[in-house]
Structures are given as C-alpha cells and as structure tokens.
C-alpha positions as CSV (number, residue, x, y, z in Angstrom):
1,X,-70.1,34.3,19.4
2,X,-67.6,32.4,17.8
3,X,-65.8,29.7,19.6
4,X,-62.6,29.2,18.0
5,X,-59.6,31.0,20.2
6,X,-58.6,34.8,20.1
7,X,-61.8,35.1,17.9
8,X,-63.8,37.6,20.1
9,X,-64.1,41.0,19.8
10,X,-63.8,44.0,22.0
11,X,-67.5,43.5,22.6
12,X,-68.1,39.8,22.7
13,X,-65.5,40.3,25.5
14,X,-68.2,42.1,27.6
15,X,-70.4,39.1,27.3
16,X,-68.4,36.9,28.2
17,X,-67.4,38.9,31.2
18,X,-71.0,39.2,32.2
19,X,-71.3,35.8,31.3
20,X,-68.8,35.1,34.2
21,X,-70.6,37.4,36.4
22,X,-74.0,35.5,35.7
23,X,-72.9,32.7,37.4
24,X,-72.7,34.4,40.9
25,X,-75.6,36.4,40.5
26,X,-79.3,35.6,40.7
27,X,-80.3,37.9,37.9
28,X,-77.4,37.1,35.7
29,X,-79.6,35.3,32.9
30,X,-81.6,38.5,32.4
31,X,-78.3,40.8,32.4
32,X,-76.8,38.2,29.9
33,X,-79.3,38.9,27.2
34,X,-79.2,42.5,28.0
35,X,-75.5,42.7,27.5
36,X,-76.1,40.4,24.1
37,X,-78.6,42.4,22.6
38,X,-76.1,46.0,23.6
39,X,-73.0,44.3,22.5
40,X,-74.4,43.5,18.8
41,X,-75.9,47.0,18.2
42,X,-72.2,48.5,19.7
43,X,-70.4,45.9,17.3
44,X,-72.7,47.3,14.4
45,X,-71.8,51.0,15.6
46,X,-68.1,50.0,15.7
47,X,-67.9,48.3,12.2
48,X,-69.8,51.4,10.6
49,X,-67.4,53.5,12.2
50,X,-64.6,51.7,11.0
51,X,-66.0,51.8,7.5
52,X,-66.6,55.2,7.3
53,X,-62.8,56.0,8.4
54,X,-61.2,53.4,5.7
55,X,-63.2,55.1,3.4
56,X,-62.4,58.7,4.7
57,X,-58.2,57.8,4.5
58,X,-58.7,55.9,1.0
59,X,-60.7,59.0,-0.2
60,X,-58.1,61.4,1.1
61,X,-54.8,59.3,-0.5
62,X,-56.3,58.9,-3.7
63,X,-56.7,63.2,-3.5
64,X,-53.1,63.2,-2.8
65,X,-52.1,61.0,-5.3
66,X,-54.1,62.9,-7.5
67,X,-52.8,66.4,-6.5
68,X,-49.2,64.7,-6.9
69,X,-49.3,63.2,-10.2
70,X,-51.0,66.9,-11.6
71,X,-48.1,69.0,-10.0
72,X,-45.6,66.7,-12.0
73,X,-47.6,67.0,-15.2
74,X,-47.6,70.5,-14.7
75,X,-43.4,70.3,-14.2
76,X,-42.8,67.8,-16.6
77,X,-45.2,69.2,-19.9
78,X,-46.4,72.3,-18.8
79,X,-43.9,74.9,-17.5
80,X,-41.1,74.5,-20.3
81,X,-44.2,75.5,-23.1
82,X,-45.9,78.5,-21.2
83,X,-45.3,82.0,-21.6
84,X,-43.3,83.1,-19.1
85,X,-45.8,85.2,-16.9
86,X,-47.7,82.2,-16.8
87,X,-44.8,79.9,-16.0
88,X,-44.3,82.0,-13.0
89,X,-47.8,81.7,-11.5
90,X,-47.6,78.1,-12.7
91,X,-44.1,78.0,-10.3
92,X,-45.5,79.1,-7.3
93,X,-48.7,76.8,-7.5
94,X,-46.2,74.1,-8.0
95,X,-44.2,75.2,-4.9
96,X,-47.3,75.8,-2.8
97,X,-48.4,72.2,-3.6
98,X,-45.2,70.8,-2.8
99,X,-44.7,72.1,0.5
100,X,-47.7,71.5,1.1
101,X,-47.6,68.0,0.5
102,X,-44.0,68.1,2.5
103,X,-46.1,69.4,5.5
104,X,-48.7,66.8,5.4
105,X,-45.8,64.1,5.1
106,X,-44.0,65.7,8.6
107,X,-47.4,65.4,10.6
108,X,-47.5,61.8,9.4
109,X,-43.8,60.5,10.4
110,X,-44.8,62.3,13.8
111,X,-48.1,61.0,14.5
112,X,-48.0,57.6,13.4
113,X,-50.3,56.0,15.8
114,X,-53.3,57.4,13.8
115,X,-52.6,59.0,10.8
116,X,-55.9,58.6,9.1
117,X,-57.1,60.7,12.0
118,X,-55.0,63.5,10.4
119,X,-57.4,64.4,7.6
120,X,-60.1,65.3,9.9
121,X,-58.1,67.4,12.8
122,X,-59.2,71.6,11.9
123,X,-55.4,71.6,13.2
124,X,-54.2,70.2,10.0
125,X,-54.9,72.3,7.7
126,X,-53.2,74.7,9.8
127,X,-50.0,73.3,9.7
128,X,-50.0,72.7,5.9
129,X,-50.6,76.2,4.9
130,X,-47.6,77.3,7.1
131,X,-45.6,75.1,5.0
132,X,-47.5,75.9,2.0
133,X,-46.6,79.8,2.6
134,X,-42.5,78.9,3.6
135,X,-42.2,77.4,0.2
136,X,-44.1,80.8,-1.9
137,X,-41.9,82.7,0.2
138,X,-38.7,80.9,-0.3
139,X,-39.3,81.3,-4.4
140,X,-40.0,84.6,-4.1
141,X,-36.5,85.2,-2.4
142,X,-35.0,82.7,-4.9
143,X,-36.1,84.4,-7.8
144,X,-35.9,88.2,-6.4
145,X,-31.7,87.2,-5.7
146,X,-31.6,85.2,-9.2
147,X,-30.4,82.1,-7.4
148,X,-29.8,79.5,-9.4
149,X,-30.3,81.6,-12.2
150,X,-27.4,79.7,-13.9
151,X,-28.4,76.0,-13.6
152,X,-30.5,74.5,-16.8
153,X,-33.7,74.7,-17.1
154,X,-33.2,77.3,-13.7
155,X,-37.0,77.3,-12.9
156,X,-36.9,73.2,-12.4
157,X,-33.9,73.6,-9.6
158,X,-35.7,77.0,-8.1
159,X,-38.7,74.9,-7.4
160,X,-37.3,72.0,-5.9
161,X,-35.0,74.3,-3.9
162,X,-38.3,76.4,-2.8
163,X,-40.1,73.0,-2.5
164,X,-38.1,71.1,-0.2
165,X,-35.5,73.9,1.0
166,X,-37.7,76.2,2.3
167,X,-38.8,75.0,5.9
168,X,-35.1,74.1,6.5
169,X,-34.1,77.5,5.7
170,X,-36.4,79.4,7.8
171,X,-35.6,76.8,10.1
172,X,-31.7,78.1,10.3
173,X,-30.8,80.8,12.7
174,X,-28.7,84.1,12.3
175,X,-27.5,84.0,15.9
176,X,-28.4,82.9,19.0
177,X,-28.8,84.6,22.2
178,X,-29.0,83.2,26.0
179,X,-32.3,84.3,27.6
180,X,-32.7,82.7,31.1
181,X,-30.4,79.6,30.6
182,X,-32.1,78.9,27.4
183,X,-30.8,79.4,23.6
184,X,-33.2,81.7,21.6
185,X,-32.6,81.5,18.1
186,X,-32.3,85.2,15.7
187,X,-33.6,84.8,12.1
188,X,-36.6,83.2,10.2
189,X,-36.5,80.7,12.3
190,X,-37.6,82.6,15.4
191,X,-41.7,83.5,13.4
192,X,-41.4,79.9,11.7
193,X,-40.9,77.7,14.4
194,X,-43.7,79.7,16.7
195,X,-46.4,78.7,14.3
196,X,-45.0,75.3,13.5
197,X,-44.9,74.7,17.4
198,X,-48.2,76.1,17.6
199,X,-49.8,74.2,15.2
200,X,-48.4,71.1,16.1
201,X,-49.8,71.3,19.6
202,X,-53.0,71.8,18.3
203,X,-52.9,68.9,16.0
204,X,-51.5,66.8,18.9
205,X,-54.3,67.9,21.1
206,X,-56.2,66.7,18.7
207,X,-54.5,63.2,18.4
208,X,-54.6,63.2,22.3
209,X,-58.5,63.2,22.1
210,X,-58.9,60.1,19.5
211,X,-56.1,58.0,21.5
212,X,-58.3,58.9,24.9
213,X,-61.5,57.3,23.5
214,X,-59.2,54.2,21.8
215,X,-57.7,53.1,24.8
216,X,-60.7,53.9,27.4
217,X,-62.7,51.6,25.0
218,X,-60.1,48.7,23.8
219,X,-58.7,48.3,27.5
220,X,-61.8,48.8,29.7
221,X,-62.1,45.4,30.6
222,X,-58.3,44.8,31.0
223,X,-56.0,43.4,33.6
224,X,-52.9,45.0,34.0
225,X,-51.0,42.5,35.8
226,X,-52.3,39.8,33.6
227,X,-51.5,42.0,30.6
228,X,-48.3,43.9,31.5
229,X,-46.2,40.9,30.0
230,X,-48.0,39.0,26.9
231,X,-49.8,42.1,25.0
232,X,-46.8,44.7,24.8
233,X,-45.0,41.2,23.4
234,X,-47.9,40.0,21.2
235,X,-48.3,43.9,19.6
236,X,-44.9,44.2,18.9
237,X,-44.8,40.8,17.5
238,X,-47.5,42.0,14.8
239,X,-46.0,45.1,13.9
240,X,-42.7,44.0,11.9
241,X,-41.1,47.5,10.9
242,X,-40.8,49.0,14.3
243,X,-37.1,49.8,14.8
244,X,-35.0,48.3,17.8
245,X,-35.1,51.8,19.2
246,X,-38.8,52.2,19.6
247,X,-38.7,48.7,21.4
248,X,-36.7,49.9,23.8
249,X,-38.2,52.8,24.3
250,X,-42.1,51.0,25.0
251,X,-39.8,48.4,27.3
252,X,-38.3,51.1,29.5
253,X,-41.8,53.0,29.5
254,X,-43.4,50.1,30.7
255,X,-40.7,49.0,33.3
256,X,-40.8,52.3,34.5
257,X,-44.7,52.5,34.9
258,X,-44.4,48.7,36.6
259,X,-42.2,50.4,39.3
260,X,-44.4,53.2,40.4
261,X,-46.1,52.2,43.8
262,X,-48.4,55.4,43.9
263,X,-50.6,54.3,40.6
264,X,-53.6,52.1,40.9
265,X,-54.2,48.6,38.3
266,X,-56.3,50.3,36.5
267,X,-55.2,53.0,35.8
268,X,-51.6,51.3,35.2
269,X,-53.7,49.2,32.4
270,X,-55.0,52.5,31.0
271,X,-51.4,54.1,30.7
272,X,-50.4,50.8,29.0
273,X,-52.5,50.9,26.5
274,X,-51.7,54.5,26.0
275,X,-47.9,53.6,25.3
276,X,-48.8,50.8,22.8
277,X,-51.4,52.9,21.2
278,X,-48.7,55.4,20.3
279,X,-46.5,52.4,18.9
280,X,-48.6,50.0,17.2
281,X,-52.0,51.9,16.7
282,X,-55.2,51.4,17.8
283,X,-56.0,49.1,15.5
284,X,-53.2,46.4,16.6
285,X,-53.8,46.9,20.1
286,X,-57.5,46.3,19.7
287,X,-57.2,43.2,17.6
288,X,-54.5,42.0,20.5
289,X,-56.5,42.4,23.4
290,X,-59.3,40.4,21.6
291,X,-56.9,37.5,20.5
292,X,-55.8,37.0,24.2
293,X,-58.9,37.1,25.2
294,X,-59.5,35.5,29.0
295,X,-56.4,35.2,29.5
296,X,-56.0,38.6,30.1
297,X,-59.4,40.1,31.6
298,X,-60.6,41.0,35.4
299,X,-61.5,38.8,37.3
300,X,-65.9,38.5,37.7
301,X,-66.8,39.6,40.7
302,X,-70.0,39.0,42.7
C-alpha cells in the first residue's frame, strides 16, 4: 500500500481497518494477510470492472456519434437528390433517429449520477422507442395536414418539427378534467405520458439497483458522524458544474437526515452516501472516501 496521504483505495481501506483491529486481537497477524491477499484480488476485480464499463460508454458514444453524423449526411446530401418516394422513407428514418436520439438525451439529463449505466438498463431501449415512434407519428400528421408545406425546402422544417416537436406535442393536453382532487389531462398526452412514466420507472429501478451496490460497497467502512461534515464538502468541491440549487438541495437533505433521532449511524452513513451518489456519482464519492481516508473510518473494535 502506498504511503503518501488520501492514496488508498476502497480496499486498502479494509486493510488498514484490520490492520487496526490486529492490534487488539491475538490472531490479528494471520487475519492481516488474509485480508491482503482478498483485498488485491477484489482491487483486480474492481479495476476489470471499471475497464470494461469505460470501454462499454466509449463504445456506445462513438455509436451515437456515428448514428448522428449519418442522419445529417443523409439531411444535408441525400434527401434534396432522391426521388421523392424514397425521400419520404428517407424522412421518417431521419425522424425516427432523431427522436430517438432526443429520448436517449432526456434519460441522461435525468439520471446523471450514472449515465454510462444507461446503455445496459433492458429499460432503455424502452423508452427510446417511445420517443422514436412520437416522432414517425408526428410526421405522419405533419405531412397528412401539409404543414409546413409552404416553408423552403418543406421536408427540412417538417423533420425538425417531427424531430424535436413531437414529444412536446403529445405532451399538450385538450382539456383537463378533476378526478379525485387531481388534474387528469384529455388528449395525446393522456397514452404518451403513461408509457413515458412507465418506462421511466423501469429505467429508474434499474438505476436504483447499480446506486444500491455503489454505496453498500464505497461506504461500508464509513463513519457517519466523522463523515457527515468533510465528504459532502470535499465531493462538492470536486465537482465544479453543479449549480447552487443542487447544493442546496444535498445541504437540506443532509440537515434533514442529521435531525432524525429514529435512524441508526449506519444506516445514516448509508443514506449519505446515497444523496451524494445521486449528485456527484459514484465515481467522485468513491475516490473521496478514499482521499480522507482515516480520518473518516469506524473506529477498530476488539
């Protein structure tokens, strides 16, 4: 293990808590080199792990890239010379690619704990075809009602309207009507927003399950009353483009959770990590907990 300060890892922390632990027990040497010999295998399992997801989200962005840059070709040099039955199919792959994409982008701005975790939820895929299917529908309305019809070139403002209009329009609502002190709205919106909603909890449940296994391994070995104050300071600290309003809102989570009488430490440090997870990421929390090190584990006890 390295020496120099706020250089150990998750694991190396384990050591060093044994370490602590050895000192009060008789078999502490032999549980020392136990722990060693576990903790470099686990920190071998960890870095694979990590390399295999860098490599998943690289893989994934350069698809997307790719996918990107061929739907503008196809705008930009294809549509204006094809004949025009194959200009239309050409219009709705563009569209369907587009919203796609769109889709994709919405379950990233929500979800940005872990976004690379994104490209392997089975929710996912789910969501994007919803999106996918707004925008062929929304150009099939367009160009059934000629709208647009009069702008130059009209396919180019028909796509971008079907592109980026089309969840906001089936988003819109005819009416509403009161149904047990709540406001039910009458229109597209009403199918839309039940499989949007109903994807999305599926691709949070799926989040939920990655954050579980983050924070039950990064804070493990954490103290909450040590921690309560430096980490949330030291993550935030890291992270430069969080916005004053998602400050406040980790500072009044974890004042709140500080107050409650009826929760155990640990379980207090697990809900901490939890809330910082969802800010910073896993990977920020992790790499803060190891830079403070000591400073804020349990104390060894006999």
């Amino acid at each position: 293990m390295s020496g120099a300060p706020g250089s150990e890892s998750l694991v190396d922390l384990d050591a060093a808590r044994l370490a602590q632990t050895a000192k009060l027990t008789p078999e502490g040497k032999s549980r020392v080199a136990e722990a060693a010999i576990a903790a470099q295998k686990e920190k071998a399992r960890i870095a694979d792990l990590k390399r295999a997801s860098r490599g998943t989200v690289s893989g994934n962005l350069i698809t997307i890239a790719v996918v990107a840059l061929a739907l503008i070709g196809i705008i930009v040099f294809a549509l204006p010379a094809l004949e025009p039955t194959w200009a239309t199919a050409f219009q709705y792959l563009v569209v369907g690619g587009v919203s796609g994409l769109v889709g994709y982008g919405e379950l990233v701005s929500r979800y940005q704990d872990s976004p690379g975790r994104l490209f392997s939820a089975s929710s996912t895929p789910v969501y994007i075809l919803v999106n996918l299917a707004a925008g062929v529908a929304a150009l099939g309305i367009i160009q059934a009602t000629g709208t647009l019809s009069d702008t130059t070139p009209p396919w180019l403002f028909q796509i971008l309207l079907a592109s980026f209009g089309a969840v906001a329009f089936f988003r819109t609502s005819l009416f509403t009507v009161r149904v047990g002190g709540t406001d039910v709205g009458i229109g597209p919106s009403a199918l839309l927003q039940s499989l949007l909603g109903a994807t999305d909890r599926m691709v949070d449940r799926d989040q939920a399950e990655g954050r579980a296994e983050d924070v039950a391994s990064i804070m493990r070995l954490v103290d909450y009353n040590k921690a309560r104050a430096g980490l949330p300071v030291l993550c935030l600290i890291l992270v430069q483009n969080l916005t004053p309003g998602d400050q406040e809102s980790l500072g009044r989570q974890i004042e709140s959770l500080d107050s409650r009488t009826d929760i155990d430490d640990d379980s207090k440090s697990i809900i901490l990590g939890v809330y910082l997870i969802r800010t910073v990421g896993p990977d920020v929390l992790e790499r803060s907990v190891s830079a403070l090190g000591s400073q804020i584990l349990k104390d060894a006890k006999a």
